[in-house]
N, C-alpha and C positions, 0 to 999 in steps of 0.2 A: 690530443692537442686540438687548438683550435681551427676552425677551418682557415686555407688558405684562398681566401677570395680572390678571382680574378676581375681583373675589367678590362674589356676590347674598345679599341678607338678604331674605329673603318671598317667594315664588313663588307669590304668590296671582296672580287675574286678571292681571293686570302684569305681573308676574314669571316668569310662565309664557308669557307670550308673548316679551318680553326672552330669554327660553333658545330658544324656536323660530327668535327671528331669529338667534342667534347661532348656531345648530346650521346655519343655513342658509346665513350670508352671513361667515363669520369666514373660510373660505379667500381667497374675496376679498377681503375685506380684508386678509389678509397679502400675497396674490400678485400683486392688482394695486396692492394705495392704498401695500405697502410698511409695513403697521401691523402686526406682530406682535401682534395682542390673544387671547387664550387667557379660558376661564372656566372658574377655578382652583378654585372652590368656590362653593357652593350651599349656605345655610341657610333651614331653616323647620322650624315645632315638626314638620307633617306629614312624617314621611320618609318613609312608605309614598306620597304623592302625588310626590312628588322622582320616586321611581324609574317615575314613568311618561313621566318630562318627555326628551325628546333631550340628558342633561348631558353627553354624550358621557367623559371621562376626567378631570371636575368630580369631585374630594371634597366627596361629601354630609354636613351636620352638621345636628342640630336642639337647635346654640348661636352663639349670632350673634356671642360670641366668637369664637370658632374663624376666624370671617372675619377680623375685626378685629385680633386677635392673631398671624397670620400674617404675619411679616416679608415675604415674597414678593409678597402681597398688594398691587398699585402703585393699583387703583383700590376704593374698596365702592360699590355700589347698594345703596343704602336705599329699599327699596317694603312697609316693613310697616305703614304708616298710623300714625295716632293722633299725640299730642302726649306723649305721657312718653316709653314705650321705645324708641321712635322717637328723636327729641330723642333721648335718652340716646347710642344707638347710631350717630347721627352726630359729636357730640360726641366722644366716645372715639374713632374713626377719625378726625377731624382732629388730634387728640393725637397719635395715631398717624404721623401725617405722610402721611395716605392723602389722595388724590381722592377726594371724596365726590361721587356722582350723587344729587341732592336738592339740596346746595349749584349745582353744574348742576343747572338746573331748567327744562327746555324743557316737560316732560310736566305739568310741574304748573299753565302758563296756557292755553296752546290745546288740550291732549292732543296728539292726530296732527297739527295745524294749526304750523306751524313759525311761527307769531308771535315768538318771541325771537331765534331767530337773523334773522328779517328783519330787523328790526329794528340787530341789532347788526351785520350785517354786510352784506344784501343794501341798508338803506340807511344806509349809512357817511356819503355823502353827504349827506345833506340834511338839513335842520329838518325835524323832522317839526312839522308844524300842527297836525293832528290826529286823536285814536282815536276812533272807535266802535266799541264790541265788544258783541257777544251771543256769551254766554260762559260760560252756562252754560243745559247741555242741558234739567234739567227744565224752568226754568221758561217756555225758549221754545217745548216740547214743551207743556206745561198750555198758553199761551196761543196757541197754534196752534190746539189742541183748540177752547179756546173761540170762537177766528173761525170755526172752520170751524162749528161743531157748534151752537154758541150757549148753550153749557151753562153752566152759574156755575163758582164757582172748585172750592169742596169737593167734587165727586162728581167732576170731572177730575183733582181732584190725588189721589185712590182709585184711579181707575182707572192714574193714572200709579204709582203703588205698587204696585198689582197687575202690573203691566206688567215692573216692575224699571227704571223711568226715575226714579222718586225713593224715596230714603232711609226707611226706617221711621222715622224722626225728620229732615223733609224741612226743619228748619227753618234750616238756614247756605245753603241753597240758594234757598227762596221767600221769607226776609226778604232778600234782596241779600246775605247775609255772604260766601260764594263770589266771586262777581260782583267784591264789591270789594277781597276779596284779590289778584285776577290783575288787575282796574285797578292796583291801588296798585304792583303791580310792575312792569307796562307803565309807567306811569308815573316810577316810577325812573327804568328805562333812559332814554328819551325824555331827561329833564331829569337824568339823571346826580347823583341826589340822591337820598337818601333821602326817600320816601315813607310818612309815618306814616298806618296803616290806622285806626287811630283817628280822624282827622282828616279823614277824608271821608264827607263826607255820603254814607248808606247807605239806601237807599228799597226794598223788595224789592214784590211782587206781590199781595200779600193783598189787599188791598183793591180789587183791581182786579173790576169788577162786570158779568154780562151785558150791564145799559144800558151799561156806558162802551165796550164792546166793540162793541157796536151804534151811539151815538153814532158813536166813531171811525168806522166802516162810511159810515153818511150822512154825516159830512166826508169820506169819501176817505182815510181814512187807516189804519195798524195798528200795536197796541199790542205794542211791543216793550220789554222789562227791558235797557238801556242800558247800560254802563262808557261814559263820555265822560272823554274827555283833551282839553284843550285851554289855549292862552295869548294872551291879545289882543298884540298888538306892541306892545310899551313897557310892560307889566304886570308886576309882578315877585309874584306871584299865582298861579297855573296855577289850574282849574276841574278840581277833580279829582271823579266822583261817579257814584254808581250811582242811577238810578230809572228806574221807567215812565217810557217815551216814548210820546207819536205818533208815526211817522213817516209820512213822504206815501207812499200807495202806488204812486208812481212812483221812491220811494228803494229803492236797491238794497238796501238789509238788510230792508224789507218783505217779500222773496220767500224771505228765509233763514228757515226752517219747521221744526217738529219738534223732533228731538235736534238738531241739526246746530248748527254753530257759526261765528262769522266776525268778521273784525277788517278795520276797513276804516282804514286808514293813509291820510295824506295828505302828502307829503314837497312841501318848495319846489321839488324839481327834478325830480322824478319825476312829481309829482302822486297821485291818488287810485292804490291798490292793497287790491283783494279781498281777502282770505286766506280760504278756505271749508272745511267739512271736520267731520269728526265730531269732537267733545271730549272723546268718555271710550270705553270700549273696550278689550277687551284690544290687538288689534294694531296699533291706531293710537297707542295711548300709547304702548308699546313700540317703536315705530318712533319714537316723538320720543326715549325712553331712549335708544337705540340712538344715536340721531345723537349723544348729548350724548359715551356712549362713545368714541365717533371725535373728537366735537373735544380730549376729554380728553387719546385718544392720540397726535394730533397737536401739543397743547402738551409732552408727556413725549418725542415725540420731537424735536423743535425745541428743547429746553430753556429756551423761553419761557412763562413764564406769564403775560405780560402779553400772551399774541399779541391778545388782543380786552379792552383794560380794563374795568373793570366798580368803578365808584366807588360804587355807589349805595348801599352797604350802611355805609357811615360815617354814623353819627348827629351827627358835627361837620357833616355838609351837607344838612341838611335841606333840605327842599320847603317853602313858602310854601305851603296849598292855601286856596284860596278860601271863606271859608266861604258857606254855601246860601240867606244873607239876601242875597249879593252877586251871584249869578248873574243875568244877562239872559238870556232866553227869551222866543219864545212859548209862551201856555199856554191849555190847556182847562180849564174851570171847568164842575163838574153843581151847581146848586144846585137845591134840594127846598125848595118860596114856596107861600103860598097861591094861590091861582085870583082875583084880584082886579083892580081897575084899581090903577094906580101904582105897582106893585111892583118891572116892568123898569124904569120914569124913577130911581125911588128906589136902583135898582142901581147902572146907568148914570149918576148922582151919585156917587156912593160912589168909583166907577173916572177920571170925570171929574177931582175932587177931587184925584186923586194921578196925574192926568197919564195917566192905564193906556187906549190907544187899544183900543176895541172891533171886531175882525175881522169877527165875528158873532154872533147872537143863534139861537137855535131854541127856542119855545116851546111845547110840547106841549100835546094839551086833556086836560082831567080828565076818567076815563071811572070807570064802576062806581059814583058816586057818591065820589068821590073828590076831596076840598075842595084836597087837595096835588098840584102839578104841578112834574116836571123842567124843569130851566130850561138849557140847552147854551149855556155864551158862550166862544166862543176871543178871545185879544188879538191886539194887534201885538207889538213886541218890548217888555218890562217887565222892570225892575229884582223879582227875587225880595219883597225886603224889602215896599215898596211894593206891591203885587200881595197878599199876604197882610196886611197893617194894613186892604187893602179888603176883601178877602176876613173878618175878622177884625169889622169895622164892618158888611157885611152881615149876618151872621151873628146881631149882636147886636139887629138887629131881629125885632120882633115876629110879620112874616110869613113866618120862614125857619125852617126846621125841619131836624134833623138836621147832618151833618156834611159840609161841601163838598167835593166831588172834585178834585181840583186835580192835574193832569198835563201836565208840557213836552210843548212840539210842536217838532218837528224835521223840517222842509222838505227 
């Protein structure tokens, strides 16, 4: 057959790893997998940085036309970020009648972590049950820091910018925005539906405090930033959502630390599977590019493009997602009460009142001369809505001060 040209638009970070693995692994993949793919052309504004890259007998341009406009052209990568020219430049190559690598999007939820394709092919098989995912680096790397170190949120999330683990403007990453973009397309797949990102309740990390990371500590537990996928049997709903979690420090994404990344699947047939792995990275994302390459070239040579369906992107099939008044959970609750008699009875009404089973109680003594004491209560399992009308009625009492902490706990 004839070859499958590529053309790269950005050779940034990414980009420049995508040409090293192609410089490295493209003979084999023509001579053993039978894929002729070539990298026909290399765009980026830098061309003096091109010419350090292995293009091998790529035509270098710094106009991302030149990629796009090229009849020969069978696949484009788009790795130059942003939401206009980007957009733009995808856009115009589907016009084009090109393969777009973006529209494949394996790099864009786990990085080097093959989540997508598990998903779509390794399980074909099964219902999936359910996702956990930490899935994005900063902010499980800031809250690493703070188990280990005990530090507050703002002087870790410094040093994580220092570091080059988070964005000089960190904020799609530590309010959950990230997080719930790569649920929301996990979630697609899964349910073969469109997944409105709008429409999931989005909780990110700010608020998360020394005491709560210390609480968690005396329960047994560590505070992890969540994507949760899940569907009760018979529910025509799914629970789609990003926030702080507890989890039990006998749960397996407790020990997932740092940058590092993991999606834990639960299929009816297979049961629980890991996925562990770094999520951003030059040659780890490049190596998820890369794959997407190969399946592209294998649907161009099969001349199927339905060989793996992918429904999810019709807005006639939307997702049902649960809204965050309707979630059940256990939860942790910090409440900040005066130092008095009657204050945990007068709680413990409030929660009684709406049915809300109390786990446990931890009440701290006031020291320094200090009239206000933390109050730690975790539940049983509680209806969202419910659980916050208490939380909401505590509050409005006279010995409660400030604003209550309220975080799922995930056993």
């Amino acid at each position: 057959m004839a070859d499958i040209k590529i053309g790269l638009i950005g050779a940034g970070t990414v980009g420049s790893g995508v040409v090293k693995i192609m410089a490295k692994q493209t003979t084999f993949f023509r001579e053993q997998l039978g894929l002729p793919v070539s990298l026909a052309r290399v765009a980026d504004k830098d061309l003096e940085k091109l010419k350090t890259l292995p293009v091998g007998d790529a035509i270098l341009s710094n106009d991302a036309a030149d990629v796009i406009n090229d009849p020969e052209i069978n696949v484009v990568i788009e790795l130059i970020g942003g939401y206009t020219f980007a957009k733009e430049v995808v856009l115009n190559a589907l016009k084009k009648g090109k393969h777009v690598i973006t529209v494949h999007f394996e790099a864009a939820v786990g990085g080097g972590m093959p989540s997508i394709k598990t998903i779509r092919e390794a399980m074909i098989g099964n219902d999936v049950l359910s996702v956990y995912t930490i899935i994005n680096g900063t902010c499980n790397y800031i809250l690493t820091e703070m188990t280990e170190k005990g530090a507050a949120f703002d002087p870790t999330l410094k040093e994580a910018q220092r570091l080059g683990f988070a964005e000089a403007n960190p904020a799609l990453d530590i309010e959950g925005g990230d997080t719930g973009h790569k649920t929301a397309i996990i979630a697609s797949l899964i349910y073969d539906g469109y997944c409105d990102y709008d429409k999931v309740p989005v909780r990110g990390i700010t608020e998360i405090t020394a005491d709560d990371i210390i609480s968690a500590k005396d329960l047994g537990y560590t505070i992890k930033l969540l994507g949760v996928i899940k569907r009760k049997e018979g529910e025509e709903s799914v629970d789609v959502r990003v926030n702080p979690v507890m989890v039990h420090n006998d749960h397996i994404l407790a020990s997932v630390n740092g940058v590092f990344n993991a999606v834990l699947l639960e299929g009816d047939a297979v049961g629980p599977i890991l996925l562990y792995g770094a999520g951003a990275g030059e040659m780890p994302t490049a190596s998820a590019v890369v794959s997407d390459i190969i399946d592209v070239a294998r649907n161009i040579k099969s001349g199927d493009t339905n060989r793996i369906p992918m429904h999810f992107y019709s807005l006639e099939n939307e997702l049902k997602i649960k809204g965050i008044e309707e979630i059940e959970s256990r939860f942790y609750l910090r409440f900040l009460v005066d130092d008095k008699p009657g204050v945990l009875a007068d709680i413990a009404e409030e929660f009684g009142d709406r049915n809300i089973s109390i786990a446990s109680v931890m009440h701290k003594e006031a020291h320094d001369g200090n009239d206000h004491v933390p109050v730690i209560i975790t539940t049983d399992m509680a209806i969202e809505k419910d659980l916050r009308d208490a939380v909401a009625a505590i509050e409005a009492k006279a010995f409660t001060h400030g604003k209550t902490q309220i975080i799922h706990i995930e056993d």
